[in-house]
TORSEMAR-888033 format. One record per residue: x negated, y, z negated of N, C-alpha, C in turn; residue in three letters; chain. Coordinates in Angstrom, 1 decimal. Layout:
N
     nu     nv     nw    cau    cav    caw     cu     cv     cw   r c
      X      Y      Z      X      Y      Z      X      Y      Z ALA A
...
END
This chain:
106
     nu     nv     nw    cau    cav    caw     cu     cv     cw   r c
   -0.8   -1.2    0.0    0.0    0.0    0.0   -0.9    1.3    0.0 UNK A
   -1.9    1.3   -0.7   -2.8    2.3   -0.8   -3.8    2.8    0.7 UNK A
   -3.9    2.1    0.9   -4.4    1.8    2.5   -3.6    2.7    3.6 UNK A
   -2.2    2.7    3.3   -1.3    3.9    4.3   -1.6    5.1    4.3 UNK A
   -1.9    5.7    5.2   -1.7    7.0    5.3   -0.6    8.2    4.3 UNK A
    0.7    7.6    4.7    2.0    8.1    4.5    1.7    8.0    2.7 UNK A
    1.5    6.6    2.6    1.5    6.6    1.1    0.7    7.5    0.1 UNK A
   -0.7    7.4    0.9   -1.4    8.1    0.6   -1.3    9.3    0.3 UNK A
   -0.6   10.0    1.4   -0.3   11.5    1.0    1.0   11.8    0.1 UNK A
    1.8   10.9   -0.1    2.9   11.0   -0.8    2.4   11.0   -2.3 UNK A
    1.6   10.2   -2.8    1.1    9.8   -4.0    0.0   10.9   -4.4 UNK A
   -0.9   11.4   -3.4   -2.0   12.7   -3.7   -1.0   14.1   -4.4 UNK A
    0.0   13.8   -3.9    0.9   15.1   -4.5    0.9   14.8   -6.0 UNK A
    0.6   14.1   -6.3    0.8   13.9   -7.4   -0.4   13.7   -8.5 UNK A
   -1.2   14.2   -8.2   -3.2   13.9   -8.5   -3.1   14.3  -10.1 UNK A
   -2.3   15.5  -10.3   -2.3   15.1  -12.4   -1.8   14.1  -12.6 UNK A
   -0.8   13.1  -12.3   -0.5   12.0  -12.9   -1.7   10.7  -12.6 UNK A
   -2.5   10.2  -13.9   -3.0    8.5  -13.8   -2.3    7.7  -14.1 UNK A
   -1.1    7.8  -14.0    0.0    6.3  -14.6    0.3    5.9  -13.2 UNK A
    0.0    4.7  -13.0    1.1    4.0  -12.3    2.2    2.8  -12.6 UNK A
    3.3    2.7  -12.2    4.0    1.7  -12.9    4.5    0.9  -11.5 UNK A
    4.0   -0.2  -11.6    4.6   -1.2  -10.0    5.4   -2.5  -10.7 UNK A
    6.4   -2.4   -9.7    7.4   -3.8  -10.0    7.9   -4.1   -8.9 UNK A
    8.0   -5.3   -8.2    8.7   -5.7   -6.7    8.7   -7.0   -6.6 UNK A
    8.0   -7.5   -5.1    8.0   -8.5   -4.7    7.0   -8.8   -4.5 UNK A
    6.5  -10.0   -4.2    4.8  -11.1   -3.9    4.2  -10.5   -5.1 UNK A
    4.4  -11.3   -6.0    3.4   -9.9   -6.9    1.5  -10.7   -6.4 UNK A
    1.2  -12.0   -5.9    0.3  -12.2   -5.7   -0.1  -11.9   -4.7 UNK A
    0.2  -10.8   -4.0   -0.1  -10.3   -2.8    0.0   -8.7   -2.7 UNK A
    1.1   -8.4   -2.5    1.1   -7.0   -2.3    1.6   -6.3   -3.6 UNK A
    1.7   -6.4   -4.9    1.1   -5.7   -5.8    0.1   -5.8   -6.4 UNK A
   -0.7   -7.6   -6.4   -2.0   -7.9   -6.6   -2.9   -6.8   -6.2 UNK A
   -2.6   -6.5   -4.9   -3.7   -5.4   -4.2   -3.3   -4.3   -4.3 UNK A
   -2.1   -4.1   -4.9   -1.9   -2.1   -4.4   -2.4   -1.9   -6.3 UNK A
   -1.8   -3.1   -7.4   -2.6   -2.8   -8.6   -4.1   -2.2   -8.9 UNK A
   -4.8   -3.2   -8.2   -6.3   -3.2   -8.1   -7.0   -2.0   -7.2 UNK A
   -5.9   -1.5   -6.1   -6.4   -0.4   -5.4   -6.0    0.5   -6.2 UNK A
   -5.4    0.7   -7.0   -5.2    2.0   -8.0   -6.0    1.9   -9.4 UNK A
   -6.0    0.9   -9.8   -7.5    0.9  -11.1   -8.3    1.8  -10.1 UNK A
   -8.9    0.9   -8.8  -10.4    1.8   -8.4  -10.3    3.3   -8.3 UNK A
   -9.2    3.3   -8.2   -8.8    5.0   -8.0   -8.7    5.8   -9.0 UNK A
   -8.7    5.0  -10.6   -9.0    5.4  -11.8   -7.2    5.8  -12.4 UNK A
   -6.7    5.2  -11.8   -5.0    5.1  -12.8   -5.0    3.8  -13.6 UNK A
   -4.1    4.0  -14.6   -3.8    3.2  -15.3   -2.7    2.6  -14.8 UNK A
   -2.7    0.9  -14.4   -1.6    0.8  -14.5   -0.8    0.0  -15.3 UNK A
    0.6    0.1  -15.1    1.7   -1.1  -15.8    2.7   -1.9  -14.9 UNK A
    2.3   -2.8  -15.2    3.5   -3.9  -14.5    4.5   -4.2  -15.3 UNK A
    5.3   -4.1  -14.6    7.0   -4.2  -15.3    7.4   -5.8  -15.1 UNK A
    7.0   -6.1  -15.6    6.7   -7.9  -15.1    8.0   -8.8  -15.0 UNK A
    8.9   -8.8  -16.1   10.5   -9.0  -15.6   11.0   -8.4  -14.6 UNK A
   10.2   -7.8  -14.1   11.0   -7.0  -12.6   10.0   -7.5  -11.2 UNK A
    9.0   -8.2  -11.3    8.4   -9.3  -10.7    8.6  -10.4  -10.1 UNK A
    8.7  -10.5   -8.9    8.4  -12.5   -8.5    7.5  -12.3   -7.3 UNK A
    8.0  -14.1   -6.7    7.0  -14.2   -5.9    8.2  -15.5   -5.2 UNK A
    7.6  -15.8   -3.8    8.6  -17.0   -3.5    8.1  -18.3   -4.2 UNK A
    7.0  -18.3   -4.7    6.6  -19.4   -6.1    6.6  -18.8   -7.4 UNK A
    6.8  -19.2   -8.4    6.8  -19.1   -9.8    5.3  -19.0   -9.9 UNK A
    4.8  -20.1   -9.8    3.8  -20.8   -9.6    2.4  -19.4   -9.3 UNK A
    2.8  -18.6   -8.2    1.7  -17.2   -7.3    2.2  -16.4   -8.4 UNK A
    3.3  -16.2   -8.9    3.8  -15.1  -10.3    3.0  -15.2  -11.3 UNK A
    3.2  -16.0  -11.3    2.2  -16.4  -13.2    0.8  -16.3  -12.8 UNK A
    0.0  -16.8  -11.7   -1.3  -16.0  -11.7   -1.3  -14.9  -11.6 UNK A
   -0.5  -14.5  -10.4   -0.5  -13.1  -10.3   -0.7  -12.3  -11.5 UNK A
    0.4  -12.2  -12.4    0.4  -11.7  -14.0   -1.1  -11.9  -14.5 UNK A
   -1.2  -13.0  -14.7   -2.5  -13.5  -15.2   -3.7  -12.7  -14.8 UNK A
   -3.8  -12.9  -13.7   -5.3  -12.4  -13.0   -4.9  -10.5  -13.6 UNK A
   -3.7  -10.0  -13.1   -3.3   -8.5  -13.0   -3.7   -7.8  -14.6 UNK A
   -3.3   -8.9  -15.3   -3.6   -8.6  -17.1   -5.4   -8.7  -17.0 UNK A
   -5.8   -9.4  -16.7   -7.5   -9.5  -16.6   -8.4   -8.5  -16.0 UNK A
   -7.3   -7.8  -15.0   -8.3   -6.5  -14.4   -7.9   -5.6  -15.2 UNK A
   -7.2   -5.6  -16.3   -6.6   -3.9  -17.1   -5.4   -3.5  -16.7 UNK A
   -4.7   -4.3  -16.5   -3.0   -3.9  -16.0   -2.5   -3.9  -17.0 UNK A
   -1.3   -2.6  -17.6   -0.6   -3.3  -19.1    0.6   -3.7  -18.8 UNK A
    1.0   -4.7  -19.4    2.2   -5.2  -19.1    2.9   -4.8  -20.1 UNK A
    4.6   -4.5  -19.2    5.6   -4.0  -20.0    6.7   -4.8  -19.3 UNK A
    7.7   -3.9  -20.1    9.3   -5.1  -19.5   10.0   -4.1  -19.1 UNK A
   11.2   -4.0  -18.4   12.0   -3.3  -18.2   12.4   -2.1  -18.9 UNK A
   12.5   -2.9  -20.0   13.3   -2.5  -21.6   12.2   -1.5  -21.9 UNK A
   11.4   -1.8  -22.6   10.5   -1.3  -22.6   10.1   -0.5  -22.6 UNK A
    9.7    0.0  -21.2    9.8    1.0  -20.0   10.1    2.2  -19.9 UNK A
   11.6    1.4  -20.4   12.8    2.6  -20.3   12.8    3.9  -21.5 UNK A
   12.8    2.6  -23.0   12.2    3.3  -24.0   11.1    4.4  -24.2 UNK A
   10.4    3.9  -23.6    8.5    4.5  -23.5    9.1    5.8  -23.0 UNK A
    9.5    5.6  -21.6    9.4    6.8  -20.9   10.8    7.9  -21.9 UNK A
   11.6    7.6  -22.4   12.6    8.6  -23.1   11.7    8.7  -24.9 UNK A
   10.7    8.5  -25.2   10.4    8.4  -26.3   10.6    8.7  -27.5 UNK A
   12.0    8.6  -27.9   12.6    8.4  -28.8   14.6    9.2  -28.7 UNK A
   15.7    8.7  -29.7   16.3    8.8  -29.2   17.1   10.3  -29.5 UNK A
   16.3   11.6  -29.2   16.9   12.6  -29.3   16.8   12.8  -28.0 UNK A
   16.1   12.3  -26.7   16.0   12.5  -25.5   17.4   13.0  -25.2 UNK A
   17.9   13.7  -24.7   19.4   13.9  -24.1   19.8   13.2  -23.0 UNK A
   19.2   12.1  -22.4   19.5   10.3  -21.7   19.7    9.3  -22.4 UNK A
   19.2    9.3  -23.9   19.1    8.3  -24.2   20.7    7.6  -24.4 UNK A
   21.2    8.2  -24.8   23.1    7.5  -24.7   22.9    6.6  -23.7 UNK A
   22.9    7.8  -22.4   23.3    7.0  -21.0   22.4    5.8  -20.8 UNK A
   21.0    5.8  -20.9   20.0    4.6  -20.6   20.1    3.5  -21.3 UNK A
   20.9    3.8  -23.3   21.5    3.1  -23.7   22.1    1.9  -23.3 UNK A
   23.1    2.7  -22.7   24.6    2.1  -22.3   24.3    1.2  -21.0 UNK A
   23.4    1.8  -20.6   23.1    1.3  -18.7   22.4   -0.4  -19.1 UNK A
   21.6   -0.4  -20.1   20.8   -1.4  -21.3   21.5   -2.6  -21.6 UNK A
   22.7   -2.2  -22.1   23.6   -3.2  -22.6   24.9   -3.8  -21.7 UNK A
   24.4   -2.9  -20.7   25.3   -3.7  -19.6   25.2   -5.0  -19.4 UNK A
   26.2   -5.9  -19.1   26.4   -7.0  -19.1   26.5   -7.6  -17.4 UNK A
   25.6   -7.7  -16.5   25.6   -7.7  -15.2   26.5   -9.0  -15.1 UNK A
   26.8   -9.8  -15.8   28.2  -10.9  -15.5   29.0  -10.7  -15.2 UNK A
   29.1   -9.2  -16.3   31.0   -8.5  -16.3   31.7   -8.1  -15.0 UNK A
END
């Protein structure tokens, strides 16, 4: 991902921020490498790891594995969500609450 042009200049706009936070798809592939191309670039990142797979379980769990071994922090969804409203006088937190306890069965 870091390799694009487009991306590249999308993400430069943003040169005070060193956080990055990646969650998707192949994580043994194309967030393996967009992680690792953003350590070299000197961000921190976090994997949202419940928000992760791979078409094997099997490429996931290295994936994670290896991604924790280069300095990736792992977090969860939940987490996340928390971290970034850090604590609950935020004027979201109701709503992120409620979005939280949603019941995707219902």
């Amino acid at each position: 991902m870091c390799g694009d042009e487009n991306v590249h200049a999308f993400y430069s706009k943003f040169a005070d921020r060193k956080h990055a936070v990646l969650y998707g798809l192949e994580a043994h592939v194309c967030i393996r490498m967009t992680a690792l191309d953003l350590i070299s670039q000197g961000y921190t990142v976090h994997l949202v790891v419940d928000s992760c797979s791979s078409m094997s379980h099997g490429d996931r769990n290295i994936a994670i594995e290896a991604l924790r071994d280069a300095g990736v922090r792992m977090t969860s969804f939940q987490s996340l969500v928390f971290e970034l409203l850090q604590d609950a006088k935020h004027p979201k937190f109701k709503d992120c609450l409620a979005l939280l306890k949603m019941n995707p069965k219902e």
